[in-house]
C-alpha positions, -999 to +999 in steps of 0.1 A: +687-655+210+655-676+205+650-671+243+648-637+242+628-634+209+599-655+228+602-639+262+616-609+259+594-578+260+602-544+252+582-508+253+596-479+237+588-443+239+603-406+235+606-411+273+623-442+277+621-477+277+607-505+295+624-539+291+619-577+301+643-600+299+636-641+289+644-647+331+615-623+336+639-596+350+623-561+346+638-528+339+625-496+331+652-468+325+655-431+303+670-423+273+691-401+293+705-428+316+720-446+280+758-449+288+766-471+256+747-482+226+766-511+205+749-539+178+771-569+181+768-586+145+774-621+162+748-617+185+725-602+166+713-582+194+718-543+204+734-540+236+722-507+263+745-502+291+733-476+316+753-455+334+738-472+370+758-505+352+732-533+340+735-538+299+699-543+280+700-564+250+675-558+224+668-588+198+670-576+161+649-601+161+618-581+179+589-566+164+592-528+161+631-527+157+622-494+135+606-474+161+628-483+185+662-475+161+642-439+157+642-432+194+678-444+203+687-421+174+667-391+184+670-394+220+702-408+232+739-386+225+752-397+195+784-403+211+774-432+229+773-455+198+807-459+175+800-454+133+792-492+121+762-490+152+749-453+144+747-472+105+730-500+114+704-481+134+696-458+105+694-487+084+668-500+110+652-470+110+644-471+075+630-507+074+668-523+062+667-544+092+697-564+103+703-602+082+700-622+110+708-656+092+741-656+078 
């Protein structure tokens, strides 16, 4: 989790989303190629997986969690995430990030 906090980098817009992973792994995919969107509480991290099969993970620990919790919800099917994950991302959206340290 530190790992990715420091070296992870992440660009969202209405469009998509570019992503780098801590190995310096790059990825740059569409809102429309979301498969599954799930926050794993443990983790603290949200998990994509595309429909081409990788999985992005997204730190709640990045700046801009916010905008990026507006654009999943506004751009990806709201099928793809189950109840406690659609609440968590409005939560994000609204500034009630995710407690990371419990």
């Amino acid at each position: 989790m530190i790992l990715e906090f420091v070296f992870g980098r992440h660009r969202v817009s209405a469009r998509g989303m570019e992503h780098r992973g801590m190995f310096g792994g790059r990825r740059e995919f569409l809102w429309s190629d979301v498969e599954r969107v799930s926050y794993s509480t443990t983790m603290k991290w949200f998990s994509i997986r595309l429909h081409s099969g990788p999985t992005v993970r997204v730190s709640a620990m990045v700046t801009g969690l916010p905008e990026f919790a507006r654009l999943v919800l506004a751009h990806v099917r709201g099928t793809t995430f189950d109840d406690s994950t659609r609440d968590v991302l409005r939560d994000t959206q609204q500034g009630r990030l995710p407690v990371i340290w419990q």
